[in-house]
Structures are given as structure tokens and as C-alpha cells.
N, C-alpha and C positions, 0 to 999 in steps of 0.2 A: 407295309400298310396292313394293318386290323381289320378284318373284314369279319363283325360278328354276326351274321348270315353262315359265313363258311366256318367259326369254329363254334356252330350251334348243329350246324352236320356234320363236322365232324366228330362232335361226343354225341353225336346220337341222340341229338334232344330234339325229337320233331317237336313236341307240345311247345315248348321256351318258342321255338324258329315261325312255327306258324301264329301265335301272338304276338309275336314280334313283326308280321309282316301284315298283321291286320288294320292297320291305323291307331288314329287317335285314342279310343277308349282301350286298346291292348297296352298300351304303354304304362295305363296305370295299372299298379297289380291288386288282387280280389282284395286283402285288407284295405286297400287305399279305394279303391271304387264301394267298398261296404263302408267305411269311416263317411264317403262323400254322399251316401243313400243318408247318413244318419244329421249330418250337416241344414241336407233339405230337410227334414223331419222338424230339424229345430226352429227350421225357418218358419214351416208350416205352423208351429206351434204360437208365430209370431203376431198370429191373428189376433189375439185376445188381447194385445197392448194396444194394437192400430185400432181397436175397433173401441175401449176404454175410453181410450184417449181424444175420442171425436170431437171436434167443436161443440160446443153445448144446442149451437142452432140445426145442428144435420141430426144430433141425436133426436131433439123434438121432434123436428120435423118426420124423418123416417124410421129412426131407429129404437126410439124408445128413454126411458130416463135412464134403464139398466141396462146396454149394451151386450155386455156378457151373458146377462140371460136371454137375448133375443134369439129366436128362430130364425135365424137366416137361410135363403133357397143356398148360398156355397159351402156351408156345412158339410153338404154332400159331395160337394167336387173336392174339398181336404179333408174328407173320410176314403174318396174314391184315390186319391191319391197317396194317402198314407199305406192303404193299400198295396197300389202299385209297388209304393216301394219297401214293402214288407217283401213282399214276393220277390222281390227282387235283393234283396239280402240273404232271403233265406235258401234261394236259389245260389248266389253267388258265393255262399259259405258250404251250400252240400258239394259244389264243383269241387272246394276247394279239399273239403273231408272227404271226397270220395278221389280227387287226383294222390291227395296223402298215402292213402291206403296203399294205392299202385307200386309196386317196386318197380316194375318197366312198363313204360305205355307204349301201344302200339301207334300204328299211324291213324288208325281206324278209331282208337278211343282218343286221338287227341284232336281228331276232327270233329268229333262228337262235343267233346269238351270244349274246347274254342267256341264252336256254336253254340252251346247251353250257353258258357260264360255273356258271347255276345248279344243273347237274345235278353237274359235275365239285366244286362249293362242297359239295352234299350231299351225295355219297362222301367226302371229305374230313373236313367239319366233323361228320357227325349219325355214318355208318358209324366211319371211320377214328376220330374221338373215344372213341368209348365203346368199342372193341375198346381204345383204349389206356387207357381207366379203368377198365375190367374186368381189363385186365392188373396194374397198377397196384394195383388191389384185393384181386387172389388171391396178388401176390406179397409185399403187406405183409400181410396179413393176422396171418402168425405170430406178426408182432409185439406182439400181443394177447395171445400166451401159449398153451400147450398144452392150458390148458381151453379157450379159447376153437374149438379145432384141432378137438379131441374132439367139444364138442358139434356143431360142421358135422360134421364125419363121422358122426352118428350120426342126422342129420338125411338124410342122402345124400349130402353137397354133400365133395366130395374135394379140395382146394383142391389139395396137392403130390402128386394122383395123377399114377405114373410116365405118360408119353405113349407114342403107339406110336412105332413103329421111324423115321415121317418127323420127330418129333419131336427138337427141335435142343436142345442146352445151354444152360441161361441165359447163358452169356458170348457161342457164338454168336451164340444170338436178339439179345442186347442190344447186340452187335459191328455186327450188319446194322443195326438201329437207327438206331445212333450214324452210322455210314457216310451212311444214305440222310442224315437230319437235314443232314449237312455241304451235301450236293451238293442239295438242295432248298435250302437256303439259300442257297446263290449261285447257284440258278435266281431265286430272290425279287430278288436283283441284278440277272438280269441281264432281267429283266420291268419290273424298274425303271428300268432304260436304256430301254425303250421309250415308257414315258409321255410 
């Protein structure tokens, strides 16, 4: 029986054994968790068709005749998200150019690494995710319909409250988006060339 735990001690590869016994998010490797940072990005960027595409009566009503040029208050949680997951590419590509460099890692640097990798995988996947499903969520919402508009607003919940003044257009917000999306994904390339 194959026991790759034991021929991962036995060639001396602490780094491979302790990602490998980490869970879930070790299983995929940096190019594949940096390509999946870039996937979200595209998504986020998806704002700007959901928010176009409104029913003509929610646009009235809340949003405006030009959608894309509105101020929306979530601009700022898929700006704070994009964020997140900038950092967290750009984190998970220095692990990878700085494991590269190594000709032997010790046990000391691959517990270091594991955890950078780990830390920079949860800003990413747990942060960066859900700032961009919550994006995602407030910006189709409309398309439920003007009752559906109403009763959130009368619940509290303001989905197309205007933003403040740092608050960017949905074509911006979803322009940076699309931008980072590009340049994450041929960082996922080029972490790729290092495996």
C-alpha cells in the first residue's frame, strides 16, 4: 500500500507533507488558488450587467435611468473586496517566488510558509468571497422586482442606497474589477511557471 504521508518523509519534503496534511484549501496548489482569486474578481466585475439590466421599474424607482453611473453605498464592499483579494494573490505568488528560490527548506521555513500560504488562501477565499457574494446579491437583487425593493427597505435593509462621496460608479467599481481579474490571472501563469 502507497502511503503518501510516508514517501513525503521519506524524500525529505517537510513543505509538500505539511500542506498536504493541512486540509481543504492545501490541496489546491498556489497557481490554482491564485487562477481561483482571479475567477472571484471576474465575478465581481459582474456587477455592472446585473445592475444594467434592472427592470426598467426598480431603476426608476431607486436606481436611476443610468444605472452604471450610479453611486451605490456596495461599491465600497467590491472595492474592499477586490482588495482582499489582491493581497491575497500577491501574497500567494511571493510564497511561491520565495519557496522557488529555496534549494532546501527547512522545517522552520516550511512552517512559516504553509502559514503565510494559509493566511493569504483565507483573505482570499473566506474574506474576498463573500464581499464578492454579498456584492453580487445587492446588485441583482432588483431583479426580484420593486415589491421585493420595498419590502427590504421597509425592513431597514437599503440595497441601491446612494454611497458617500468615496463611493465609485458601478462601471468604475466593476472596471477595477475586471482589470485586477486580468493581471491575477497571468500572475496564476506565472506561479505556474514556477512549479
Amino acid at each position: 500500500m502507497d502511503d503518501k504521508y510516508t514517501d513525503l518523509v521519506l524524500e525529505g519534503r517537510e513543505y509538500e507533507l505539511l500542506r498536504a496534511r493541512r486540509g481543504l484549501l492545501s490541496r489546491w496548489s498556489i497557481p490554482q488558488k491564485v487562477r481561483g482569486c482571479s475567477y472571484l474578481l471576474f465575478a465581481a466585475s459582474a456587477m455592472l450587467p446585473l445592475m444594467y439590466f434592472l427592470p426598467a421599474t426598480v431603476r426608476e424607482a431607486y436606481v436611476g435611468l443610468d444605472p452604471a453611473s450610479s453611486r451605490v453605498g456596495f461599491t465600497i464592499l467590491t472595492l474592499l473586496s477586490v482588495g482582499c483579494l489582491l493581497v491575497a494573490s500577491f501574497g500567494l505568488v511571493a510564497v511561491a517566488v520565495y519557496r522557488d528560490r529555496l534549494d532546501e527548506i527547512s522545517e522552520d521555513q516550511a512552517w512559516s510558509l504553509v502559514g503565510l500560504e494559509g493566511m493569504f488562501s483565507g483573505i482570499g477565499f473566506i474574506t474576498g468571497s463573500l464581499g464578492v457574494a454579498a456584492t453580487l446579491l445587492l446588485s441583482g437583487v432588483g431583479h426580484a422586482g420593486v415589491d421585493m425593493i420595498d419590502t427590504l427597505v421597509a425592513t431597514g435593509i437599503h440595497p441601491y442606497r446612494p454611497g458617500p462621496d468615496i463611493a465609485l460608479t458601478v462601471v468604475t467599481a466593476s472596471g477595477i474589477a475586471f482589470c485586477c481579474a486580468i493581471t491575477v490571472f497571468v500572475m496564476g501563469s506565472v506561479a505556474e511557471s514556477l512549479e
